[in-house]
C-alpha positions in Angstrom: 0.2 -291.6 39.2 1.8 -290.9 42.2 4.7 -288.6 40.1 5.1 -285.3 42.2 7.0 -286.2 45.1 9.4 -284.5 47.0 12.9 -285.6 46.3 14.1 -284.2 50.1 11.7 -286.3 51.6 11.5 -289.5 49.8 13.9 -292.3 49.0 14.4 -293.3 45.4 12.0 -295.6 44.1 13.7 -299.2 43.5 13.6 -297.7 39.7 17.2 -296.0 39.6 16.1 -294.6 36.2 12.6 -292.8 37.8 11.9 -291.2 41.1 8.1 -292.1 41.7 6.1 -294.2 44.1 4.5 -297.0 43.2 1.0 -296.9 42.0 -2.3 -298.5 43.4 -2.7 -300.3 39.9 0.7 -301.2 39.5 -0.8 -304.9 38.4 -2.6 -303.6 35.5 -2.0 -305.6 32.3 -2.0 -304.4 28.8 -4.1 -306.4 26.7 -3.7 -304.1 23.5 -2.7 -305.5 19.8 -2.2 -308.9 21.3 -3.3 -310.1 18.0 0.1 -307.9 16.3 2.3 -309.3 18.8 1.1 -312.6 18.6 1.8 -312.4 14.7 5.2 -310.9 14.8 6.2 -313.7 17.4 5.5 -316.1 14.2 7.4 -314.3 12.1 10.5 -316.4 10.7 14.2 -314.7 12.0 12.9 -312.6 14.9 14.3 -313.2 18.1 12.6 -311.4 21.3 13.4 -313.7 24.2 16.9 -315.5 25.1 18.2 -317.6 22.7 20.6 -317.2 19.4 21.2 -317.5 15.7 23.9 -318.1 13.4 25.3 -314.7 13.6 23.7 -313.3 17.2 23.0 -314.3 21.1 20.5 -312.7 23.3 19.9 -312.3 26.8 18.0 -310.7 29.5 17.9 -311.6 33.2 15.2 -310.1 35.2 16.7 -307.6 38.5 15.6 -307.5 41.8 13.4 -304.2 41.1 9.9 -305.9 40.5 8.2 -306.8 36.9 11.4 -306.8 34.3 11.2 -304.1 32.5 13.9 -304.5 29.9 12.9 -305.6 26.4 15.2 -307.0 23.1 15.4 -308.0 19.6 17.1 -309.6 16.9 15.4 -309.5 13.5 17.2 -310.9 10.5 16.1 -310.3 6.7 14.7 -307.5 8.0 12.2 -306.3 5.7 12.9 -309.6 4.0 16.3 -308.8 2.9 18.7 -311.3 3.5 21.8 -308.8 3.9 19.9 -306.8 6.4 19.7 -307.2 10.1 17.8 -305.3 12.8 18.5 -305.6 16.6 18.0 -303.3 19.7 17.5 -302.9 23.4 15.0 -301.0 24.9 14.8 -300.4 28.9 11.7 -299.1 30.5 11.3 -297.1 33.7 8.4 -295.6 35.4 5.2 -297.4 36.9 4.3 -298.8 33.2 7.8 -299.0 31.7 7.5 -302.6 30.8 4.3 -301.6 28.5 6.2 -298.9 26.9 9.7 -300.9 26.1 7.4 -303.9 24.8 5.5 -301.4 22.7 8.1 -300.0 21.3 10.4 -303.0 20.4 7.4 -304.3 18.4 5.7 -301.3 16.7 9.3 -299.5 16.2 11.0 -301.8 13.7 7.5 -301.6 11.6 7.4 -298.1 11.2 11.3 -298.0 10.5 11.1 -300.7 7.5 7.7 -298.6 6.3 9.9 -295.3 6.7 12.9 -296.6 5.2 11.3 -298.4 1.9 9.5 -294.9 1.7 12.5 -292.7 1.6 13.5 -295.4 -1.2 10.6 -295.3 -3.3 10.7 -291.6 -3.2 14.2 -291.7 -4.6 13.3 -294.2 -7.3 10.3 -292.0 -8.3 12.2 -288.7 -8.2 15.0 -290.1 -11.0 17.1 -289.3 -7.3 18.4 -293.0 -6.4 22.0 -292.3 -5.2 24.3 -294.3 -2.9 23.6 -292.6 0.4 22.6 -294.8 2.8 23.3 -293.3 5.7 21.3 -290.4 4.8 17.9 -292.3 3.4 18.6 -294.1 6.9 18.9 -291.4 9.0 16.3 -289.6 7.6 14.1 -293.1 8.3 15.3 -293.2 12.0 14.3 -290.0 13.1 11.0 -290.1 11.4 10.3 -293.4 12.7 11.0 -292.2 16.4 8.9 -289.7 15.9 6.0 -292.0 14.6 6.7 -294.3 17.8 6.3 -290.9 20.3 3.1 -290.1 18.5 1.7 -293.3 18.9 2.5 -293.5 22.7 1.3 -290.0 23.1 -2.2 -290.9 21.2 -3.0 -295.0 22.1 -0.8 -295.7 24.9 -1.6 -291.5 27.2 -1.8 -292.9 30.3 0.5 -295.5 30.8 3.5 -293.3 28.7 2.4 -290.1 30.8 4.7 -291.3 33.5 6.3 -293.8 32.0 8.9 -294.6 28.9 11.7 -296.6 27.8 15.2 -296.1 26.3 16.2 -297.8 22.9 19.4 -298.1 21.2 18.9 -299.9 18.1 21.1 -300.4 15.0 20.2 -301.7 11.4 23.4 -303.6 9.6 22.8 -304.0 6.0 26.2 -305.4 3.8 29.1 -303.6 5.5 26.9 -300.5 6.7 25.9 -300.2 10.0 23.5 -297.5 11.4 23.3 -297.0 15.1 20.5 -294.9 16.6 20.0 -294.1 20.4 17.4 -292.4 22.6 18.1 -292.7 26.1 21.3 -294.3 28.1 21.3 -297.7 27.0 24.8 -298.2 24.5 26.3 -299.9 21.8 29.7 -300.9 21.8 31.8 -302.2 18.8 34.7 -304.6 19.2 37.2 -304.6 16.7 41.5 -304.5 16.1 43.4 -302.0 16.3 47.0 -302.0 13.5 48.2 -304.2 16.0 46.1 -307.0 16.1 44.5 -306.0 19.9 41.0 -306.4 20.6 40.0 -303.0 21.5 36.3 -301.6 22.8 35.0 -298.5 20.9 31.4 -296.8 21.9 29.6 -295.9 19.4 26.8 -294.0 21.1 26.7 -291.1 23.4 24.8 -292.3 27.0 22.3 -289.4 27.1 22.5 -288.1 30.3 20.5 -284.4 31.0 24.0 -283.1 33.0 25.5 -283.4 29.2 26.2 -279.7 28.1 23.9 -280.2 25.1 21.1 -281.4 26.7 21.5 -279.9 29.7 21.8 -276.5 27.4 18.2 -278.1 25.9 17.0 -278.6 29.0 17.2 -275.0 30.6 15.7 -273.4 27.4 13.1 -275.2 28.4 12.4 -274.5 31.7 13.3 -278.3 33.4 15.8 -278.6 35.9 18.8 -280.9 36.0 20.4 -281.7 39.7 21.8 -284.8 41.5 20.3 -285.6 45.3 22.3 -285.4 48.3 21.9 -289.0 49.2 22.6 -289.8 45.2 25.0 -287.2 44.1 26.2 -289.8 41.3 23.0 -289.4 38.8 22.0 -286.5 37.4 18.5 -286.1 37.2 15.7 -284.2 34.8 12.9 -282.4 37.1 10.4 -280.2 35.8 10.2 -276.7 36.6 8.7 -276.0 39.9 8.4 -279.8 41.7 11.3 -281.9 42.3 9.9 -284.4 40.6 9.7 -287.2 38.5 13.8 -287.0 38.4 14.4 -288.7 35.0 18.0 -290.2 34.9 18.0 -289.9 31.1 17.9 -286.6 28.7 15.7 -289.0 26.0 13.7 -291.5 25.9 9.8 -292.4 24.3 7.2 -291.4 26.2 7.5 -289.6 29.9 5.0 -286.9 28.1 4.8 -285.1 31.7 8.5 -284.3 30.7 8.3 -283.6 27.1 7.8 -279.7 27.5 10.8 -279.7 29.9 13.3 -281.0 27.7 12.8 -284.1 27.4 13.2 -285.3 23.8 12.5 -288.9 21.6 15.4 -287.7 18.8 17.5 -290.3 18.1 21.3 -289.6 17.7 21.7 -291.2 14.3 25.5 -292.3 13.6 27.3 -294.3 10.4 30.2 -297.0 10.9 31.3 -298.9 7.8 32.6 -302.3 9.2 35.8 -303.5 8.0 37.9 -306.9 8.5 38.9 -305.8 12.1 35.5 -305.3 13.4 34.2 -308.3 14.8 31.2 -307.8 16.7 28.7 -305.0 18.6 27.3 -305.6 21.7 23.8 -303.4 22.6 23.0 -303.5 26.0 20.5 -302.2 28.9 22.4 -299.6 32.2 22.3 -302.1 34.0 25.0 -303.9 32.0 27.2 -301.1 32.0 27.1 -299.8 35.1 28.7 -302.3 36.4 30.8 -303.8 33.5 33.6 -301.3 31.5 33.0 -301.1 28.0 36.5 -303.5 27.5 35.5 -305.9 30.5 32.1 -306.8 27.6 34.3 -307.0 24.8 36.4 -308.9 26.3 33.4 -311.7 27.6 32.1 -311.5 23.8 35.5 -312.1 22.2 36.8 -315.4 24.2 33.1 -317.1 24.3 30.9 -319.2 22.2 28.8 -317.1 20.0 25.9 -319.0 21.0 26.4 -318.2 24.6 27.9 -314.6 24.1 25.2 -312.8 25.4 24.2 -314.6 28.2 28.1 -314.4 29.6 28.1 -310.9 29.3 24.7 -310.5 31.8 25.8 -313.1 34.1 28.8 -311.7 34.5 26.8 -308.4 34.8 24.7 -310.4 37.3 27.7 -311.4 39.5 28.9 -308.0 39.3 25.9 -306.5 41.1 25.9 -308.3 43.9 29.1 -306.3 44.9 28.1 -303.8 44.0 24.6 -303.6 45.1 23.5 -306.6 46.5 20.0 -305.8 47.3 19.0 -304.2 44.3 20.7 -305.3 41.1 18.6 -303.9 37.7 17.4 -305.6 35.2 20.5 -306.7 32.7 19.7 -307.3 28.6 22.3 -307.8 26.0 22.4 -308.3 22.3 25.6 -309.6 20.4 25.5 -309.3 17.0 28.6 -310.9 15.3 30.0 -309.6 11.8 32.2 -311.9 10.0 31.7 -315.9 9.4 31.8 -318.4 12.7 35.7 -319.1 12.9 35.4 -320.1 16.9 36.1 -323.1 17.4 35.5 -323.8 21.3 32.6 -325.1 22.5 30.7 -324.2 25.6 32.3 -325.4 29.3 29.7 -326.6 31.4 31.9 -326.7 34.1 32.6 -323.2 34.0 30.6 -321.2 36.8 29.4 -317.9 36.3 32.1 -315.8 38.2 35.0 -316.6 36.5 34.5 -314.4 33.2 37.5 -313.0 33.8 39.7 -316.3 33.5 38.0 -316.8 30.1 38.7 -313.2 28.8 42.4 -314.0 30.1 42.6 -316.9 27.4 40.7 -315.1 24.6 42.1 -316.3 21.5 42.6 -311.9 21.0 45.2 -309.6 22.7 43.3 -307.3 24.4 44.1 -303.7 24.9 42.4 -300.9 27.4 40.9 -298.1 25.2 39.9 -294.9 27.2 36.2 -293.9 26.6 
């Protein structure tokens, strides 16, 4: 697949996330459980493509890298409960990365409602039924991701070999809220501090391989975790003796040629009980946040319409880019999941252009206040 290259030779790829070159068949298309994706596509409160509910907005604008390869979701009554709501992002990289984020965002959520009502019945059966979501959660999380690895690894070899996807994903149910990451896509929760400021607070980890405990992983393992001269910014995971594939990420679902060299598909699993100040999380692809600050999104979300929420917070991501990096701005995906009832009044400026998010945070009906991350 084109994987072992030399990183002292060759440019990057126009994948920031994977250092490969571009494959023969790169215009294969999957044509696997079409028939299961076609059917989840019908089913009633799941949201894959731009658009919005009652109490979410979605988003995702293809980059300037080729095929998108960023995936979504918002799933309400998940598991047809009407207090519980699903959503994530997923971000694929590699030669196949689209397959792999698409695969995942559909077959994922399955095995996670299967896992979870598992861990439940168990309980039930065992005279054990206590109130600890989190746990019965967590436990469903991680053995859900591993599933979704499994599966890759067995139906999907080829194109996950050199290929995979991040995924932050979260399941809200009442006032609990689960988050669970793999990879260095990131969820961000905007709530009040005592003094009534809007404030941004991260609730995942981006997993990076230069990150002492991964890095520490990494080593045991025999991979190698180094920048390049001409990209000294982004650490990168190699395997042991070729400088290649140079995976920007610690985790992620599939990139099997990396799995015995540290490369893991564990989620970190994390608990947030929402209160009156939280208002809203935002989960959202890199290519979001490497150009927007954690309080720049929050900001965007707080003083817009929630219908149009998400879609601010990429164009402005969008506009940001070509500053940045004109020629190659990444795919940007972002899902805004709102907590309390609809108490925004504005309604959505037409006349409003897409570079001037900033003068709508400026009037946000919130105070805002910088918070370090």
């Amino acid at each position: 697949m084109g994987l072992c290259i030399s990183g002292a030779s060759l440019a990057p790829s126009t994948d920031t996330n994977y250092y490969y070159e571009s494959p023969s068949f790169s215009s294969y298309t999957h044509k696997r459980d079409s028939g299961v994706e076609m059917g989840l596509h019908r089913v009633p409160g799941r949201i894959f493509l731009n658009g919005s509910s009652h109490v979410a907005s979605l988003c995702c604008k293809q980059g300037r890298k080729g095929i998108n390869q960023d995936a979504m979701l918002l799933w309400e009554n998940f598991g047809s409960m009407e207090d519980v709501v699903f959503c994530g992002v997923f971000d694929g990289h590699g030669p196949f990365g689209h397959v792999v984020a698409k695969k995942v965002r559909n077959s994922f959520p399955l095995k996670l409602m299967e896992e979870w009502n598992s861990c439940l019945r168990d309980d039930y059966n065992n005279n054990n039924y206590n109130n600890n979501h989190f746990e019965i959660l967590r436990e469903s999380f991680l053995k859900a991701s591993k599933f979704m690895d499994n599966e890759l690894k067995l139906q999907y070899f080829m194109e996950s070999y050199g290929s995979g996807t991040t995924a932050v994903t979260l399941l809200k149910k009442g006032d609990k809220l689960v988050t669970a990451n793999v990879g260095d896509s990131r969820a961000v929760l905007g709530t009040l501090d005592p003094n009534g400021s809007l404030i941004a607070l991260q609730l995942t980890t981006d997993l990076k391989p230069n990150l002492p405990r991964e890095a520490t992983r990494i080593r045991i393992c025999k991979g190698r975790v180094f920048a390049l001269d001409n990209d000294s910014a982004v650490p990168r995971l190699w395997l042991p003796n070729a400088d290649s594939p140079g995976l920007a990420m610690s985790r992620a679902f599939g990139d099997f040629v990396l799995k015995d060299s540290g490369l893991i598909s564990v989620p970190e699993v994390s608990y947030h009980r929402i209160t009156d100040h939280d208002q809203f999380v935002v989960l959202a692809t890199d290519g979001v946040w490497d150009v927007l600050s954690n309080n720049q999104v929050v900001n965007i979300v707080a003083s817009a319409p929630r219908s149009s929420a998400a879609k601010l917070v990429v164009e402005a991501a969008v506009q940001a880019w070509k500053t940045k990096i004109p020629s190659k701005p990444d795919d940007c995906s972002a899902v805004c999941l709102f907590f309390h009832s609809n108490t925004n009044t504005n309604t959505p400026n037409t006349k409003t252009g897409i570079g001037t998010w900033e003068k709508r945070a400026k009037e946000s009906p919130y105070k805002t206040k910088q918070k370090h991350l």
